[in-house]
N, C-alpha and C positions, 0 to 999 in steps of 0.2 A: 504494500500500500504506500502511498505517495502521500505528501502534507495537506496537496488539496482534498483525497481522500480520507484520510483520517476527518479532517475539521469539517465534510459535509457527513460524516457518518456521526459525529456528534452533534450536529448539528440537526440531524431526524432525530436520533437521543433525545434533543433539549437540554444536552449536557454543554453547551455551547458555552454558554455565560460563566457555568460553574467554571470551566478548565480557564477560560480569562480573565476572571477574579482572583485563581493560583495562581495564573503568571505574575498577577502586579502587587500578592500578597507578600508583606514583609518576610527576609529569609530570616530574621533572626526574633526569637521569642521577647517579650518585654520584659522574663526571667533573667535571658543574658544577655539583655542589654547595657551598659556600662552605663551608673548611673551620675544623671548629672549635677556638675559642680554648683555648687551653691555662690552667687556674685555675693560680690563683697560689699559690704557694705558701711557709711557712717551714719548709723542708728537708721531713718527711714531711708536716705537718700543715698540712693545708689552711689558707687566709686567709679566715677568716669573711666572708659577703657585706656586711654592716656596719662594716665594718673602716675607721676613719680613719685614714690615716697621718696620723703625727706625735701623734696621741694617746695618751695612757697605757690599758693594756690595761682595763677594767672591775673591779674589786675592787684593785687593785693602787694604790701611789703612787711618786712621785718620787725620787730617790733625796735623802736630807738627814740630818741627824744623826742618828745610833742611838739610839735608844728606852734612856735608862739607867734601871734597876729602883730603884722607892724605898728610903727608910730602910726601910720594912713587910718588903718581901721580904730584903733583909739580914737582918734580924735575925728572921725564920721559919726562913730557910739554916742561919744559925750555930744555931738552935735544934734543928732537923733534924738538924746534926753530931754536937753534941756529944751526943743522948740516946743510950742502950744502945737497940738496936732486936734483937731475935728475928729471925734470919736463917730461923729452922724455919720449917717449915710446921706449923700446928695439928694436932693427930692427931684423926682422925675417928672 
């Protein structure tokens, strides 16, 4: 018998479908299948696949002196303070 013979002689069967469901059935049971790793993670939020430890996260820096604000912003502050400012809202 020939391949075209076989698959019309299953094919008067009704065994047709079954034998093309075993072809495209998994070979390997989900017993052994190798099971999968658990992603890592920081508490909810996943650890990005790029992720270096021991590197600083991307936009972020180190931690070292506090950023202290010039004489400029001083003296904008105290300017801010001391004006009378309109607490209203404009009437429309």
């Amino acid at each position: 018998m020939t391949d075209q013979d076989d698959i019309a002689a299953l094919r008067q069967e009704g065994d047709l479908h079954v034998y093309m469901r075993s072809l495209i059935r998994p070979t390997r049971t989900p017993a052994t299948a190798k099971p999968r790793r658990d992603r890592r993670t920081w508490g909810a939020v996943p650890i990005p696949p790029d992720h270096k430890p021991g590197a600083w996260p991307p936009g972020t820096s180190p931690p070292g002196p506090e950023h202290q604000p010039g004489p400029d912003w001083d003296d904008a502050v105290t300017h801010y303070r001391t004006q009378a400012h309109d607490t209203e809202e404009p009437d429309e």
